[in-house]
N, C-alpha and C positions, 0 to 999 in steps of 0.2 A: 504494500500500500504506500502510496503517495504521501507525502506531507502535506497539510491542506495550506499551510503556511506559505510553503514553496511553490505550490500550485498557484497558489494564489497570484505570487510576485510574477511568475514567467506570464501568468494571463492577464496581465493588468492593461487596462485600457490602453490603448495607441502606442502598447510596447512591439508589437513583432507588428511591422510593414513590409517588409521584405526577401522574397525570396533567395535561396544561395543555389551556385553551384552542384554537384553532386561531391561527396567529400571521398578523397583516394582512399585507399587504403592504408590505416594506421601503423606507422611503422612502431615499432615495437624494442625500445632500451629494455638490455636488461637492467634487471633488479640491481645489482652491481656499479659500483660508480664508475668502474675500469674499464663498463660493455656497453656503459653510456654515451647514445648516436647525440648528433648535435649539426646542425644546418651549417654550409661553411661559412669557415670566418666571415669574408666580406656580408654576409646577409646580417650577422647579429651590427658589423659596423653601420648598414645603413641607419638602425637608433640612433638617434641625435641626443646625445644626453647630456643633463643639465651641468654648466660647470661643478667640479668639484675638486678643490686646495687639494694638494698635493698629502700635505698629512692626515688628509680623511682616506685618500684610497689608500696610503700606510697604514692606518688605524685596521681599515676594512682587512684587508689582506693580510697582519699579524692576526686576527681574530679568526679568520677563516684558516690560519696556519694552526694556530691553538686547537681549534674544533676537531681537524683532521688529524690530532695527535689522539685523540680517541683509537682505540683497538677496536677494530671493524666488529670483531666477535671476542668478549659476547654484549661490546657497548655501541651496536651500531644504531640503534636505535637513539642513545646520547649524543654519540655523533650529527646524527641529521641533522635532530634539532638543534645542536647550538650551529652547525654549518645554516639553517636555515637563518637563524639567529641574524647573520651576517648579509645574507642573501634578502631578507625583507627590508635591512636597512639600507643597501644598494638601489632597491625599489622606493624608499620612503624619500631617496635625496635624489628619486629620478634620472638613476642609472642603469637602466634595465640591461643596458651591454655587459656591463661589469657583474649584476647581479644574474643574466644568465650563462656567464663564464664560469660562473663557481657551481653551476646544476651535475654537470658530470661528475661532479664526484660527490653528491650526496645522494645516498642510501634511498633506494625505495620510496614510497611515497611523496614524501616530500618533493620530492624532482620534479613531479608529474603539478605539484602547485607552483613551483620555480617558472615553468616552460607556460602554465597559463596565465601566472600576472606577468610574465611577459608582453606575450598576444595583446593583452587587455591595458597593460602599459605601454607598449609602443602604439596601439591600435585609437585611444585616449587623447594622446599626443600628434595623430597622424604622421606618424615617423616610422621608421622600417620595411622592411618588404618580405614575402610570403609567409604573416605572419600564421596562416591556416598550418603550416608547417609542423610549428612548436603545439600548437592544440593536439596534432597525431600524434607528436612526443608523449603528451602528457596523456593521449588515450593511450598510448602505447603500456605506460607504467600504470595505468589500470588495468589491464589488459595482461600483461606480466601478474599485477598483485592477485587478478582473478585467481592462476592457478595453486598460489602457494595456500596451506593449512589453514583453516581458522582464519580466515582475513574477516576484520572487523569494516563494514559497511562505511563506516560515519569516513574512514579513512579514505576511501575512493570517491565515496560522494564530494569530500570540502575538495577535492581537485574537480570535481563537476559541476560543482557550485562555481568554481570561479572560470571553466571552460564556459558555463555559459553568458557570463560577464563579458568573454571579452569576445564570444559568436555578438552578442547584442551590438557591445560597440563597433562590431567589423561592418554590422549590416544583416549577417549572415542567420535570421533570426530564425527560419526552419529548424535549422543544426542545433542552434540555440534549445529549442522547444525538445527537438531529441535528447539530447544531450539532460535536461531539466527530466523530464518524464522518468528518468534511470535512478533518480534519488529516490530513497528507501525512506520510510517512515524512523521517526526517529534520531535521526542521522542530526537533523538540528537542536534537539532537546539539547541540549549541555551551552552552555555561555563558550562560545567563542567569539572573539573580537574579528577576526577575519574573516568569518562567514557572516557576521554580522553587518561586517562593511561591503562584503560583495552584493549579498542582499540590498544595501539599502546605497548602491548607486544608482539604481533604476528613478533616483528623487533626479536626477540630475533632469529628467526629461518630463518629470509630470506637470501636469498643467493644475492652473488654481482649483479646478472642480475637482479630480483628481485625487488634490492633496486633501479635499475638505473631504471627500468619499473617504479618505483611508483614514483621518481625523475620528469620522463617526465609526468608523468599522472595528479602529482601536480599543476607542471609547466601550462598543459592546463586548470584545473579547476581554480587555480588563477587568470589567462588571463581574462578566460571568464565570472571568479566572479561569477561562479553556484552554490557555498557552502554557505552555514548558516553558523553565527560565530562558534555556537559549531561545526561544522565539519573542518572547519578552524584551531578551537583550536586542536584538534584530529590529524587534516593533518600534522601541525609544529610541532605537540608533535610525530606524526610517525616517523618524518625527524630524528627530535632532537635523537633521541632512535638508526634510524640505523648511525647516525653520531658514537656513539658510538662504536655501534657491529663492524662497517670497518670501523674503525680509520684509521686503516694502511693501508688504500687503497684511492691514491688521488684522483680516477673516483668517489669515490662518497663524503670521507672527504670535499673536497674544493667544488664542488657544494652547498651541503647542506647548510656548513659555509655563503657561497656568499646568500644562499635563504633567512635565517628564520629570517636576521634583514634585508638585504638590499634591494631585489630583491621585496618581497612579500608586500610592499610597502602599498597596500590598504588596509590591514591586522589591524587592529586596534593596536596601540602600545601594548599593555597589551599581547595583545598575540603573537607580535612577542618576547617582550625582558621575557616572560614565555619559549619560547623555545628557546631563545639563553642561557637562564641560564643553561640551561640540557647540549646543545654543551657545554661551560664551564667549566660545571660540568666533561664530557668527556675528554677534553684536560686536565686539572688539574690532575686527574685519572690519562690517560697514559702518565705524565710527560711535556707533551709540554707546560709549565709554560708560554713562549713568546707570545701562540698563546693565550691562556687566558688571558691573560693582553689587547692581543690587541681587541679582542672582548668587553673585560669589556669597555677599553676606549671609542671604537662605541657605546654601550650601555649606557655608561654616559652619552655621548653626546646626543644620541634621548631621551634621559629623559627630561636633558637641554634644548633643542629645544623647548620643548613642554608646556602646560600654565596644573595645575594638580591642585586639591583639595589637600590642607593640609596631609588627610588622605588615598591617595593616590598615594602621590606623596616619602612621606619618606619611607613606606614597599619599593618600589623599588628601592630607592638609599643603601639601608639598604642591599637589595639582593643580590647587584653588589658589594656594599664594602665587604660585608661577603666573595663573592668568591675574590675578590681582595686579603684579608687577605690569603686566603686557598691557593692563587697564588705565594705565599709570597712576596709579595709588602705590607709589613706589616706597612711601615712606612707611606707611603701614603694613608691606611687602618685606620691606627689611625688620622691622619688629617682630611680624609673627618668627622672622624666619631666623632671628638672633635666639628666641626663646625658643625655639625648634630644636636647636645646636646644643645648647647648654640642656636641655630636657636628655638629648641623647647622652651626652655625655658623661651626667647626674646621675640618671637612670637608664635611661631605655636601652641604652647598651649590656648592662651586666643582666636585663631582660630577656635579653635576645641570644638563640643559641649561633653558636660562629657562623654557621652557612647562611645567616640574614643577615649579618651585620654590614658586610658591602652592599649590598642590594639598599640597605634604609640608608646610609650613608651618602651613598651614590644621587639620592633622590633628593636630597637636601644639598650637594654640592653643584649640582646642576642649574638649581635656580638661583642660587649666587651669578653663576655666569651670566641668566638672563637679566639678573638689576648691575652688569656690566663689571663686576665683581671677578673680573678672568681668573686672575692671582689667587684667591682666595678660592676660587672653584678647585683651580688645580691643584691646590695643597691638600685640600677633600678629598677629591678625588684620588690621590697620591692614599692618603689614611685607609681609605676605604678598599685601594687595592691591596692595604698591607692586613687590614680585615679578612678581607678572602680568601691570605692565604697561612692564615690559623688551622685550618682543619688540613688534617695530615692525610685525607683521601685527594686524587686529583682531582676527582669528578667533579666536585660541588668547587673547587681552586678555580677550573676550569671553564667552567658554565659564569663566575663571577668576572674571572677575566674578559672571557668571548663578550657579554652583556656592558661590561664598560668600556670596554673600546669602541664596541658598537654604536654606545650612548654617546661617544667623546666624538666619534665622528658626525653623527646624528645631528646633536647640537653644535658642532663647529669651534670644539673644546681642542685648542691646540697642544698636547702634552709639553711642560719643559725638558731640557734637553737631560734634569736627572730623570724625569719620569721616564723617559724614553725608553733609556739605561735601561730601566728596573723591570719594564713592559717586557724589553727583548729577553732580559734576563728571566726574567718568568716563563716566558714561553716556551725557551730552550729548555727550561728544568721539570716540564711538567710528564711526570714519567711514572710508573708503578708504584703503591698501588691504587689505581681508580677505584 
């Protein structure tokens, strides 16, 4: 059975106009990163991709060196994920070249999600060429995971969730429809943020009735609490998206605003103040600075309200000071975010067991950087490297390091020239046992 969820996205008014071609035959990578096919060079060069400073594709590329230091078996599954780690943030700074240069050597599934925000990121951009190519890639590593044991459904679906993302933005919207049909019930139940956001690009093209139809439709499935978290996450992350597209329109601006912290209520906190950060993000964008602040405040406060784990609790104050800064309420940006530092250092650190403590560190030195604070970021983040590598297993060393360099590049966090040192020096040392 279908998702009605899903079903619902792919059939949404004035989404599929267009017929395609008939599609070749899917060529088929193995499972293996070493039997992984790939389009020739010159096609990944036609991407035009966004400038990016020299010490971010360093950043990028020590990380993805880190990742690959994983033992194929029996951590190959750790492997992916942090090579993907690397590979989504290639895609987040709009280097889809660089991010599908690093697919042949991760592991199984994930590849087959590599090769389709490709498609859907050069296809987006109007840049590149046969991007239908990389789609049969990524049918190919469904196609491959068909035959192995026990494969879990939700796995090959999020690669077909985002295959039909980017058939949509080719045109190709038949494929699209096939392609959609093949998701299994289910498969969206769980909170993921990337199936969430493939989901809810389809805002990019709705029109005002559209948005007010999905406004009411929300409205009744939250009532009557029919959704799984993950479609819940999906629904606010829909809202959040066409808040943006009709900013300038208050039939659906102030609805939305009024839904995704206050209205939707049952809604687990995490994923409403996930989508009010996006509203945020929108008002800041189109200049309404007043209305940003005053959401941030609501959003301080249900934080406040609420009883949170250490490691929990800081990424989301961290979230809302960062857009506060971006608000320019710089001053009170820098207050919460001094008694942020000193709370960790007081407390919440001898809180937290070793494998968190970079991860909350990390999140708090970051927004230093965004109230222009570089100096002060880099010395954090310096601390926060030396946090992760307390625990005497690699694995969780290694996942800390992959994720900060990731973030450094991300943010446009320049290492100094001892951090550098101490970067290379970690990654050369990260060895048995995982």
């Amino acid at each position: 059975m279908k998702t009605a969820f899903v079903l619902s996205c792919l059939l949404a008014p004035g989404l599929f106009f267009a017929s395609c071609q008939k599609r070749e035959a899917a060529a088929s990578p193995s499972d293996q990163p070493a039997g992984a096919q790939q389009p020739a060079a010159e096609q990944q060069q036609a991407a035009v991709d966004a400038p990016l400073l020299d010490f971010q594709r360093q950043l990028l590329d020590l990380a993805f060196e880190a990742a690959s230091k994983f033992p194929m078996y029996p951590h190959h599954k750790n492997r992916s994920r942090a090579q993907k780690i690397v590979a989504d943030t290639a895609l987040e700074l709009d280097n889809p070249t660089l991010a599908v240069a690093y697919a042949p050597r991760i592991n199984g599934w994930r590849r087959g999600e590599v090769y389709a925000d490709y498609a859907w990121n050069c296809a987006r951009r109007g840049v590149g060429r046969n991007l239908e190519s990389y789609l049969q890639l990524a049918q190919g590593v469904i196609d491959e995971a068909a035959k192995a044991e026990n494969v879990q459904e939700w796995r090959v679906d999020s690669i077909r969730i985002k295959m039909v993302r980017a058939y949509e933005e080719m045109g190709k919207n038949d494929e699209a429809r096939k392609v959609g049909a093949q998701i299994l019930d289910g498969s969206a139940d769980s909170v993921n943020e990337q199936w969430a956001s493939a989901i809810a690009d389809r805002a990019r093209t709705m029109s005002k009735a559209v948005a007010i139809h999905e406004i009411e439709t929300k409205d009744r499935a939250f009532i009557a609490n029919t959704e799984s978290l993950g479609n819940q996450n999906a629904s606010l992350v829909l809202l959040a998206r066409l808040h943006g597209v009709h900013f300038d329109d208050p039939e659906v601006r102030g609805p939305i605003e009024q839904r995704v912290l206050n209205t939707y209520t049952k809604v687990p906190p995490e994923i409403r103040l996930g989508a009010t950060a996006i509203v945020i993000e929108n008002c800041i964008e189109h200049g309404d600075q007043e209305a940003a602040r005053k959401l941030i405040g609501e959003a301080m406060e249900l934080i406040d309200s609420l009883t949170w784990r250490p490691r929990n609790r800081i990424p989301q104050v961290t979230r809302f000071v960062t857009l506060r800064a971006k608000a320019g309420d710089t001053d009170r940006a820098r207050l919460e975010l001094d008694a942020l530092l000193q709370e960790y250092h007081e407390k919440t650190r001898d809180e937290l067991q070793d494998m968190h403590r970079c991860e909350v560190l990390r999140e708090i030195a970051l927004v230093w950087h965004v109230l222009g604070e570089t100096e002060q970021a880099v010395e954090l983040l310096s601390q926060a490297i030396e946090e992760g590598m307390e625990n005497p297993n690699a694995r969780p060393r290694c996942f800390d390091f992959v994720e900060t360099c990731a973030a450094m590049a991300k943010n446009g966090v320049e290492p100094s020239a001892t951090l550098w040192e101490r970067l290379r020096e970690i990654c050369n040392n990260l060895s048995d046992p995982w």
